[in-house]
N, C-alpha and C positions, 0 to 999 in steps of 0.2 A: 504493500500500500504506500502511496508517494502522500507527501504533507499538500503538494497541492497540485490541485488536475488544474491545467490551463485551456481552456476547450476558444478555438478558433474557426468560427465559421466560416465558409470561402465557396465563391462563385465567381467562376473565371477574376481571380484574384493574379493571376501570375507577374500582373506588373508592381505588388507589393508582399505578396506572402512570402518572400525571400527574406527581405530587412523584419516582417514578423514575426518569421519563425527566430532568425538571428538572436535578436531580441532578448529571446527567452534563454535560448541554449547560452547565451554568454553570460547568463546569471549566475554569481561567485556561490550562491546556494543552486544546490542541485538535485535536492529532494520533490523532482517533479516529473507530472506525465505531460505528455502535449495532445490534444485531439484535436485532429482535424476532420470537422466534419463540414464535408463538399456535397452541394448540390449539383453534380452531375457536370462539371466545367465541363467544355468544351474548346478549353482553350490549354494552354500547358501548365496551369495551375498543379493536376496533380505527380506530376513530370518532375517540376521545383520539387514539392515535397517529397518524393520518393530521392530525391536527390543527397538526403541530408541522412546519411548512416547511421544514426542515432537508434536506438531500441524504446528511448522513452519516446517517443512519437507514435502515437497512432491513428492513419489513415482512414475513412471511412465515408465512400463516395456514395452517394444514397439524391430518389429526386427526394424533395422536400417542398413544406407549403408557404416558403419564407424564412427570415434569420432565426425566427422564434422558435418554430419547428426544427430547425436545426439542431438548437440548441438545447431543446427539450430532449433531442435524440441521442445527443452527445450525453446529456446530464446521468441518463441512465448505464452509459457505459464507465462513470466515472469512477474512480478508485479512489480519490483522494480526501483527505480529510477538510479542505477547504477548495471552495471552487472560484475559481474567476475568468472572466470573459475577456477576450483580446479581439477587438475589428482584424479582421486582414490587411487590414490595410493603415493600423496603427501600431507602435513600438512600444516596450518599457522601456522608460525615460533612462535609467542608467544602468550598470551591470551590479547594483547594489540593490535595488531596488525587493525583491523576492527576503534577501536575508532580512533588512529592514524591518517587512512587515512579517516576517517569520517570527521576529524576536517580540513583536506587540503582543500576535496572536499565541503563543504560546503558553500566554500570562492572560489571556483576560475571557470572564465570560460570556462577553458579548457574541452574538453571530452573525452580526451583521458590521463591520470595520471599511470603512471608508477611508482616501486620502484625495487629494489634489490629482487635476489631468493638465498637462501643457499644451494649450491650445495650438494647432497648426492648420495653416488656412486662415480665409478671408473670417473673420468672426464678427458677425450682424447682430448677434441676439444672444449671447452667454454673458451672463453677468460674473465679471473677472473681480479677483480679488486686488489688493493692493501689491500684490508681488505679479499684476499680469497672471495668475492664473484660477481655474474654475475647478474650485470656488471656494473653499474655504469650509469651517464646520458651517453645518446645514442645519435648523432647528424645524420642527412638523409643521410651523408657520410656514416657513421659507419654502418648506417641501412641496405645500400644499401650491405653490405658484411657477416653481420651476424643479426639476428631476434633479438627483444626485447624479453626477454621468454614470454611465457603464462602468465604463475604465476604469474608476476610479475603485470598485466595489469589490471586496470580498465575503463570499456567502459561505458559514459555517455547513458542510455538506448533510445534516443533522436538518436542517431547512428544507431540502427538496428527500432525501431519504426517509424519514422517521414523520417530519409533518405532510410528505408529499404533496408538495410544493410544484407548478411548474410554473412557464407562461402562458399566462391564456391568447392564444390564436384569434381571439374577437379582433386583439389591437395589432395589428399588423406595422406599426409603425413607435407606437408605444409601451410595448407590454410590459415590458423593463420599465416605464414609470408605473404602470398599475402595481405590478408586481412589489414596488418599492413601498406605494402606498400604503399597499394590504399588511407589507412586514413592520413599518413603521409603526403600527395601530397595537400592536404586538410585541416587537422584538426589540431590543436593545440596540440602537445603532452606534458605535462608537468613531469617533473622527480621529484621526492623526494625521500630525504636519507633513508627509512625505509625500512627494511629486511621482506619483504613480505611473504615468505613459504621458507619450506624444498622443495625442488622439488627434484623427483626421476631422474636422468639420465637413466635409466633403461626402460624410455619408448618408443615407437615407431619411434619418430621419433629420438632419439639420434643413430637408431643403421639401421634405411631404407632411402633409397636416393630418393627422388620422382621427376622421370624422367620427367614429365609436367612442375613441376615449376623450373626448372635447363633448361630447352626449352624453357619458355615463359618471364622467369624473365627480362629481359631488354629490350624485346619487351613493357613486362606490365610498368616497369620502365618510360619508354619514351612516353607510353601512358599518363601514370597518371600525373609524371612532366612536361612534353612538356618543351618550349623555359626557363625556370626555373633551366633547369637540366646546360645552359650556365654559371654560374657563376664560376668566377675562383677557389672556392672550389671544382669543380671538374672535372676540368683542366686534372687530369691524367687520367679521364672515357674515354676521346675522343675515343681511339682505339676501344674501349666494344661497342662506341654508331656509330661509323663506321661499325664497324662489324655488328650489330643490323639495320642498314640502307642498307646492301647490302641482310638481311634473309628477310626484308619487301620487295624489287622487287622481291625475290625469289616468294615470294605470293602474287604479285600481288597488294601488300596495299601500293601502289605509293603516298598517302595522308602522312601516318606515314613515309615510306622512306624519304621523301620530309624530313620532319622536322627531323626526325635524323641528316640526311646532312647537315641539316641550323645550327644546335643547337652544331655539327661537327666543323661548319667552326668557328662560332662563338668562340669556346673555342680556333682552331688554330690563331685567332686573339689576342687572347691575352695570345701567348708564350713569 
């Protein structure tokens, strides 16, 4: 069993999954698998990879129903005791980077450990921190307006094994924010300072809008939080969870209506 499975998605990747596999292999820790799970390239993507002699690498060219699907497919092959995701087409930031977060996680209970991503590409809509990068610790305010990246995320594999956990396929462009949400409502997220990957802005979801989770988001919100979402840090939601309480009698989910309205009045008490 490796301390951490790195699973890398890839479709006709070949003009970057060389510097991503790199990446990883030049990490000064080396208690890890790689997965690469390919949607059926047709280009020499899996050419590159077979290229790299390595035993912790494992291949796995399958069609699939998107990044998500992928990666749901990968999750189940995974052996390691922490999982994290890598674009193809983005890097870890340094060759220290794996031992760093090895030595957090080895000490803490958290299952959800977050750090920093180095933006690359034109960047329109990431809100950067003061050292230029995205983004800094995250609080369930902040969560709830903009995602923690990918990159930046390691998931205790305890998450998708024992709670079976995947991502849901509704959000084809977000699901790793749902996903994030739902663990947030739940799970202990913990922040450290270390600049985790180059991440490409250049990938899918920086430049498509996915119409499910922009529909469902604070329905799913007020599912996951309930009567929690009350506290006066988020006193200015009221209107969003008003609004979100009149689209549940729209359909009929008079249970979740009910508690929007409560969780409503609660926050108008304490104007």
């Amino acid at each position: 069993m490796a301390f951490f499975s790195i699973i890398i998605p890839t479709f006709n990747s070949a003009s970057t999954i060389s510097d991503s596999i790199k990446s990883v292999l030049d990490q000064s820790f080396d208690d890890f698998e790689i997965l690469i799970q390919d949607g059926c390239s047709t280009d020499n993507t899996l050419a590159i990879v077979k290229s790299f002699p390595d035993k912790r690498i494992i291949c796995c060219s399958e069609k699939d129903s998107g990044v998500y699907d992928a990666m749901n497919k990968a999750i189940k092959r995974c052996e390691g005791n922490w999982l994290y995701f890598l674009g193809s087409d983005d890097t870890l930031r340094s060759n220290s980077v794996l031992k760093q977060v090895y030595e957090v996680l080895r000490f803490t209970n958290a299952k959800v450990v977050y750090g920093d991503v180095n933006i690359v590409g034109n960047n329109t809509h990431y809100r950067l921190n003061g050292n230029g990068l995205y983004r800094g610790e995250t609080s369930i305010n902040e969560l709830f307006d903009e995602n923690i990246c990918h990159q930046a995320i390691f998931y205790n594999s305890t998450i998708f094994f024992e709670e079976q956990c995947l991502y849901d396929l509704k959000y084809p462009i977000l699901a790793d924010y749902m996903f994030n949400l739902s663990l947030a409502a739940r799970q202990e997220f913990l922040y450290v300072p270390i600049t985790i990957a180059n991440y490409n802005v250049g990938g899918i979801s920086s430049n498509i809008s996915d119409t499910n989770f922009a529909e469902d988001k604070w329905e799913k919100i007020i599912v996951y939080f309930g009567t929690s979402l009350a506290k006066r840090e988020f006193y200015q939601r009221k209107s969003l969870i008003r609004i979100t309480g009149r689209s549940f009698i729209k359909k009929k989910e008079f249970g979740y209506a009910f508690k929007a309205f409560f969780i409503y009045v609660l926050l108008k008490l304490k104007m």
